[in-house]
C-alpha positions, 0 to 999 in steps of 0.5 A: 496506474489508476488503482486506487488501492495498494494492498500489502500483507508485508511489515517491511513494506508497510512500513516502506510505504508510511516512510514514503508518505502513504497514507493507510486506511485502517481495515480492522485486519492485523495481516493486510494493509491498505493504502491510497495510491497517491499517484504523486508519491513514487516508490524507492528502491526499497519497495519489493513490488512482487509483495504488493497488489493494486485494486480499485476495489476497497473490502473493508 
């Protein structure tokens, strides 16, 4: 993947993705979350993909 951004608009995930390592840029907005896409980091079982978004574009 060479999306830059992870979207995800789901606590549960966000807090996946924190656990996993992610690191969350603040965007102001209560009901999304964005994260870098650190290609290094790899997602764990517990990650439902069908509840995140890839984007190389970052609206803040």
């Amino acid at each position: 993947m060479t999306d830059k951004f992870i979207i995800t608009f789901d606590e549960d995930t966000t807090a996946s993705l924190l656990k996993l390592g992610f690191v969350e840029i603040p965007s102001g907005n209560a009901k999304s979350h964005v994260f870098i896409n650190n290609q290094t980091l790899k997602f764990d079982e517990n990650i439902d993909v069908s509840k995140i978004k890839f984007s190389n574009m970052l609206c803040i």
